[in-house]
Z-matrix of the N, CA and C atoms (Angstrom, degrees):
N
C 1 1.442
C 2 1.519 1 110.00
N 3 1.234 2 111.78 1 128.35
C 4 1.431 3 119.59 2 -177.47
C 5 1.289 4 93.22 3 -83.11
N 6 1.856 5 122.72 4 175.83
C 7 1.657 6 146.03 5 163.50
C 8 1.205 7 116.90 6 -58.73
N 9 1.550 8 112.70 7 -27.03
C 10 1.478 9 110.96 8 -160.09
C 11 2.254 10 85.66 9 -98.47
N 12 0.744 11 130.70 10 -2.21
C 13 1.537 12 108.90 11 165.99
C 14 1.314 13 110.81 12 -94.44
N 15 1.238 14 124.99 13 -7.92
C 16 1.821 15 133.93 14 -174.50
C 17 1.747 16 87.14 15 -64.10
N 18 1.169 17 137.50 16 142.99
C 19 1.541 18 141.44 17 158.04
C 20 1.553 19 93.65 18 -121.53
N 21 1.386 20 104.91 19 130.44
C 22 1.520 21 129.20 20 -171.46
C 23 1.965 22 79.73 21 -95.25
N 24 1.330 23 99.30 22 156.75
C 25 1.797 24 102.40 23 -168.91
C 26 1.667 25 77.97 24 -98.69
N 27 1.629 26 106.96 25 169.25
C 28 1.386 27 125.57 26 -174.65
C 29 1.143 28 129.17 27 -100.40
N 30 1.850 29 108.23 28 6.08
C 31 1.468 30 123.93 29 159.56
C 32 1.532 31 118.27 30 -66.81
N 33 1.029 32 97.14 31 -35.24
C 34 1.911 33 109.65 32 178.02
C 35 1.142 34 126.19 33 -53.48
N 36 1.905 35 99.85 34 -23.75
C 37 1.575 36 105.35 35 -168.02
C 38 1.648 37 87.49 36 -82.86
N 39 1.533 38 109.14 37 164.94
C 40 1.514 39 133.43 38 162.85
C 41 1.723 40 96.07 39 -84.76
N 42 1.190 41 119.13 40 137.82
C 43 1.419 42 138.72 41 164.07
C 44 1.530 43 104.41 42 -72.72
N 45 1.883 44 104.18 43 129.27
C 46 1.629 45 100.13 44 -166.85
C 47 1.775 46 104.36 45 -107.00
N 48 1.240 47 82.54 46 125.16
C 49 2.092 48 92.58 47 -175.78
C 50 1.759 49 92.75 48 -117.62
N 51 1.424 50 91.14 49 156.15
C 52 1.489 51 98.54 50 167.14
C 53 1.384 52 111.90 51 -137.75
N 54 1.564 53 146.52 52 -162.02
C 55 1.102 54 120.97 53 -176.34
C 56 1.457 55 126.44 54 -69.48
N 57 1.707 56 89.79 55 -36.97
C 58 1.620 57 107.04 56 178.91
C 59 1.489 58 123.70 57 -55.84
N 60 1.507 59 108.96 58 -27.81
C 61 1.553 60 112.78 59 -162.84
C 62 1.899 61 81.44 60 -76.26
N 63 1.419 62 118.27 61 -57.97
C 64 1.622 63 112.74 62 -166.20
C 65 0.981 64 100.70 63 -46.55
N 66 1.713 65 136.52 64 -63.09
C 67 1.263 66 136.04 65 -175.54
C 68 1.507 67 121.48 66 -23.09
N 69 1.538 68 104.10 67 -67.44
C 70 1.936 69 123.67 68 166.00
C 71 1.729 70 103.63 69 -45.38
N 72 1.427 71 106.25 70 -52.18
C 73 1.811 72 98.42 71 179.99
C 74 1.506 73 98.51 72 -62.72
N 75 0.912 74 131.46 73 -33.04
C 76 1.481 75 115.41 74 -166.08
C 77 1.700 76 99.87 75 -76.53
N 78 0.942 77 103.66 76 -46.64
C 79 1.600 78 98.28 77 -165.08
C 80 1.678 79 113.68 78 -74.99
N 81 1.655 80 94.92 79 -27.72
C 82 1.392 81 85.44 80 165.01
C 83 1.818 82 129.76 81 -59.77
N 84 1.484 83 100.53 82 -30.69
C 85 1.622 84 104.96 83 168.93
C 86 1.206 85 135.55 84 -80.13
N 87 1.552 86 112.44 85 -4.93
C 88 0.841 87 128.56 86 164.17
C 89 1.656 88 113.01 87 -75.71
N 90 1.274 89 119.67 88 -39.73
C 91 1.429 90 137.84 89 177.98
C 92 1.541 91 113.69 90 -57.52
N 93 1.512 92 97.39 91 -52.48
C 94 2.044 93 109.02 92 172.62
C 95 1.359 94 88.09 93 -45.25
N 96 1.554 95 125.84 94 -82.94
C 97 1.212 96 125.32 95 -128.36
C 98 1.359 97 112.00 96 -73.88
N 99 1.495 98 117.63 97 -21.76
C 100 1.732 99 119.14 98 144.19
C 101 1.441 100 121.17 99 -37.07
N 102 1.129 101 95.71 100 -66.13
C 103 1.936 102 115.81 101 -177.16
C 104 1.403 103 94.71 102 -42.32
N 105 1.406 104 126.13 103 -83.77
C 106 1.599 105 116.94 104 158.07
C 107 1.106 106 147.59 105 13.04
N 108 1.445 107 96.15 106 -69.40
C 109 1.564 108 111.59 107 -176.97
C 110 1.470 109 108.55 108 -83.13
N 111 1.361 110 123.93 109 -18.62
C 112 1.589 111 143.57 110 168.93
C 113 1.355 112 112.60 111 -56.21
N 114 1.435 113 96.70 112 -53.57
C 115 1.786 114 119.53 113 -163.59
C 116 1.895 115 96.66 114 -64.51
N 117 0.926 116 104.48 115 -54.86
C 118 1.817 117 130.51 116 -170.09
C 119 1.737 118 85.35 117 -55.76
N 120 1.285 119 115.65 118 -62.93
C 121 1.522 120 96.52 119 -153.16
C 122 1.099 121 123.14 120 -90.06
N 123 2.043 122 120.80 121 3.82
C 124 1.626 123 113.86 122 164.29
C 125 1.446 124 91.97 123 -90.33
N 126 1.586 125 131.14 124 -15.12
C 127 1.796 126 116.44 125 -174.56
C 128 1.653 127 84.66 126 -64.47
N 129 1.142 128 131.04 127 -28.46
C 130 1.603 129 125.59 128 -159.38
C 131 1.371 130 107.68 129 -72.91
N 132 1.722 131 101.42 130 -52.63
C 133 1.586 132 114.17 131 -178.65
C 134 1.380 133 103.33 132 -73.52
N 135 1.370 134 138.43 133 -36.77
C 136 1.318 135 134.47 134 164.14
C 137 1.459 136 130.28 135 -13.77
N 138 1.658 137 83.90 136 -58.56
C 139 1.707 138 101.96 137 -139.01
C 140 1.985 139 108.71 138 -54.75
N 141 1.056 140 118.16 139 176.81
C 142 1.710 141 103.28 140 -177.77
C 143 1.702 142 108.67 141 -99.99
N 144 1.569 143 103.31 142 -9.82
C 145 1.411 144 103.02 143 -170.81
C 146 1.543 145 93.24 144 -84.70
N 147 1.435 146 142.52 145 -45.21
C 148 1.301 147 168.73 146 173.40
C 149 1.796 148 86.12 147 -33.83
N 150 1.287 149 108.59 148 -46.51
C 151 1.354 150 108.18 149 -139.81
C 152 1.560 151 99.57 150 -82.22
N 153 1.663 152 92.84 151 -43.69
C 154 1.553 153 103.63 152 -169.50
C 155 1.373 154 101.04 153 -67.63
N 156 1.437 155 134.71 154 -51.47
C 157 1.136 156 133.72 155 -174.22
C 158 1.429 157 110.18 156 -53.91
N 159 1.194 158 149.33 157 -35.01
C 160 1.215 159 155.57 158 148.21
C 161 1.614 160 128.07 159 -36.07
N 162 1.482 161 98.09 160 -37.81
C 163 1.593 162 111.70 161 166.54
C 164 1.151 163 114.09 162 -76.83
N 165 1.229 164 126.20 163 -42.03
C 166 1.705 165 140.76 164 -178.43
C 167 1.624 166 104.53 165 -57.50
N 168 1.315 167 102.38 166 -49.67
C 169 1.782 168 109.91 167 -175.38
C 170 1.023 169 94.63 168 -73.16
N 171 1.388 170 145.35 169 -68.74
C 172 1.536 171 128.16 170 172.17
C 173 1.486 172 135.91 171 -20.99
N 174 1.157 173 110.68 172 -54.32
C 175 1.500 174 139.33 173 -169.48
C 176 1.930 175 79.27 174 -84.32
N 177 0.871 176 147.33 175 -65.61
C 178 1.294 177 122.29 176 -164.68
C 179 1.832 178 110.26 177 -70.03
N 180 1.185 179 107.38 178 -37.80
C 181 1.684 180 93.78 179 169.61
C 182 1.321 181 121.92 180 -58.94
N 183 1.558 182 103.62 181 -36.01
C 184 2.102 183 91.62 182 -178.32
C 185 2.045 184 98.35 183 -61.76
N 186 1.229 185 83.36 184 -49.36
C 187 1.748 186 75.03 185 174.79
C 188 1.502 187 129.55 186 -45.31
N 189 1.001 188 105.27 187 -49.12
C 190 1.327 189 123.29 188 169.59
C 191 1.975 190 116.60 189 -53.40
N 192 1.512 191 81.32 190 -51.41
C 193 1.945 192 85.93 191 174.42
C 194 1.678 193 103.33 192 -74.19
N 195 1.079 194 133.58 193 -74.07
C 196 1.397 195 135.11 194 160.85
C 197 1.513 196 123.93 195 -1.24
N 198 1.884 197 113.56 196 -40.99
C 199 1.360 198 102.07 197 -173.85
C 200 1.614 199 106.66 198 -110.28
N 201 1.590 200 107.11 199 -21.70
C 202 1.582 201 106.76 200 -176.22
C 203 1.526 202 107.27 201 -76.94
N 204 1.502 203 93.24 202 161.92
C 205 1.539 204 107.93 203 -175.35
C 206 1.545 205 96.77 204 -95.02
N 207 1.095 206 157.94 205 -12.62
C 208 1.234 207 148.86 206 -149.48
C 209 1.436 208 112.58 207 -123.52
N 210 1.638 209 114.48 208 19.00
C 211 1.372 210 122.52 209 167.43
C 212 1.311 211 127.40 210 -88.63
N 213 0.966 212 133.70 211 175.70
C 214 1.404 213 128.61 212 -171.37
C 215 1.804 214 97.73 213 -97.27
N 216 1.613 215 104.03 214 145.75
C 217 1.534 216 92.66 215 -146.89
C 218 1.839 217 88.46 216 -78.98
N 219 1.061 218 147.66 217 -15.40
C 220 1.143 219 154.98 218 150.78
C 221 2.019 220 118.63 219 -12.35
N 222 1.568 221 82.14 220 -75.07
C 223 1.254 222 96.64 221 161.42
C 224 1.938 223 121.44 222 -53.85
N 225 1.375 224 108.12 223 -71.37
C 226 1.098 225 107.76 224 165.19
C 227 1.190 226 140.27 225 -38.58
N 228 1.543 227 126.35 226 -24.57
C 229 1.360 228 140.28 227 152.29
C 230 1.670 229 113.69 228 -71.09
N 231 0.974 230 120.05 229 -40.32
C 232 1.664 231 106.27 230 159.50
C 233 1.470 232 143.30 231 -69.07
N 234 1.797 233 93.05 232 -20.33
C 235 1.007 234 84.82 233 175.05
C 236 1.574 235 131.54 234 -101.39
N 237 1.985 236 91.63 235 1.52
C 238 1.301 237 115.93 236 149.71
C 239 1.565 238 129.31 237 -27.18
N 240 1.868 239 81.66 238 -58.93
C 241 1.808 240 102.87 239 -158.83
C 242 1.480 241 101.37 240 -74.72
N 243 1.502 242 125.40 241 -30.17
C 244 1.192 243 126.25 242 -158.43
C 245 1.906 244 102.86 243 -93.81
N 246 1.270 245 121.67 244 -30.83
C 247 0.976 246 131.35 245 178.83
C 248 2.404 247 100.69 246 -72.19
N 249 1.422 248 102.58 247 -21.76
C 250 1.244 249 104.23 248 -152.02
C 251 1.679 250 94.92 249 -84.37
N 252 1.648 251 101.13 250 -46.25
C 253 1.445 252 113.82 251 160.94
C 254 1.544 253 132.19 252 -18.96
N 255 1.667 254 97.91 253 -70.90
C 256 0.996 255 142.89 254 -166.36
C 257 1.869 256 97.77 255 -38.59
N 258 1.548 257 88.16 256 -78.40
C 259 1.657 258 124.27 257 157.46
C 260 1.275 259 115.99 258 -6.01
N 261 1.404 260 93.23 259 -69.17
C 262 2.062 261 122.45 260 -170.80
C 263 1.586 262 102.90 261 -61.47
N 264 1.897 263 108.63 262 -54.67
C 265 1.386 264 113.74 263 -179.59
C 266 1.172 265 107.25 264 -50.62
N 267 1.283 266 135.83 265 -53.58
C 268 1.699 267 134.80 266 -169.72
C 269 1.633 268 104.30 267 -72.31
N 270 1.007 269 145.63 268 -52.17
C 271 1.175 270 133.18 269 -167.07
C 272 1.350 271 101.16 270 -81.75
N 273 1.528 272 148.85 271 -14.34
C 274 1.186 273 145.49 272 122.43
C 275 1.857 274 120.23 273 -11.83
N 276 1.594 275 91.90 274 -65.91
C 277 1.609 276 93.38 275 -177.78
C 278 1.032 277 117.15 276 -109.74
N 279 1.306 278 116.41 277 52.33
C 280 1.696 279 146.27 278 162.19
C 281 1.015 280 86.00 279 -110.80
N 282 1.143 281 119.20 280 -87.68
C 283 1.919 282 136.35 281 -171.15
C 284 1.898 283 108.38 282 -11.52
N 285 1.601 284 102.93 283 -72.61
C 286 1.242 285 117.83 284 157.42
C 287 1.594 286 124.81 285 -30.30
N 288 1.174 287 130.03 286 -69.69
C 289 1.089 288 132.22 287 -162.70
C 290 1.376 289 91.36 288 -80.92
N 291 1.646 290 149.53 289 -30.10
C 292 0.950 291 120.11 290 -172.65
C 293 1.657 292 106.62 291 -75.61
N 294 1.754 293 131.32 292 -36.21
C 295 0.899 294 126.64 293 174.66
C 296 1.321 295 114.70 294 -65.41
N 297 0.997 296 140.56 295 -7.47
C 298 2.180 297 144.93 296 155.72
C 299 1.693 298 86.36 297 -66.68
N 300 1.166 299 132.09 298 -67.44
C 301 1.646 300 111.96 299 -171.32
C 302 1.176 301 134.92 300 -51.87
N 303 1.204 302 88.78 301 -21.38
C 304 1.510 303 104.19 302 179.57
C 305 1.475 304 142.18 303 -92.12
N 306 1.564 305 97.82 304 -4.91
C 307 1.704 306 141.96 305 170.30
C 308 1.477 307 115.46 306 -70.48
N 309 1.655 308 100.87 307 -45.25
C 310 1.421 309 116.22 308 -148.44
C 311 1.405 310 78.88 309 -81.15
């Protein structure tokens, strides 16, 4: 048996880095842990409990601006219009569904 059929196993070798490759590893981990912190904060803004609670706090400030006297009348006029909407939309699709019952 000659040297050249001996195969040395490929644990033995040292793994070859140079500065640039660490550099790229570095920045690549730096990149995950962005990606991460990205991923985390639309699952946050996502979520439906996040979401609803957000609508609820909304919907209580127009209320809130709408009935107090100590708002800026700006505010208070929108939240007039949006509360007035709101109003209009539902008795709209009351309106509707009672004329579908009344078909059938």
């Amino acid at each position: 048996m000659s040297d050249e059929s001996v195969q040395k196993p490929a644990s033995t070798q040292k793994p070859f880095s140079t500065p640039e490759m660490v550099a790229l590893e570095a920045e690549l981990a730096v990149t995950r842990a962005q990606l991460a912190s990205t991923v985390d904060e639309l699952v946050a803004r996502l979520d439906p409990r996040a979401q609803a609670g957000r609508a609820v706090a909304s919907g209580r400030q127009l209320w809130s601006d709408a009935t107090s006297s100590g708002v800026a009348p700006d505010a208070r006029k929108k939240a007039l219009a949006v509360i007035g909407g709101v109003a209009a939309g539902a008795v709209a699709l009351l309106a509707l569904v009672i004329a579908a019952g009344r078909k059938s």
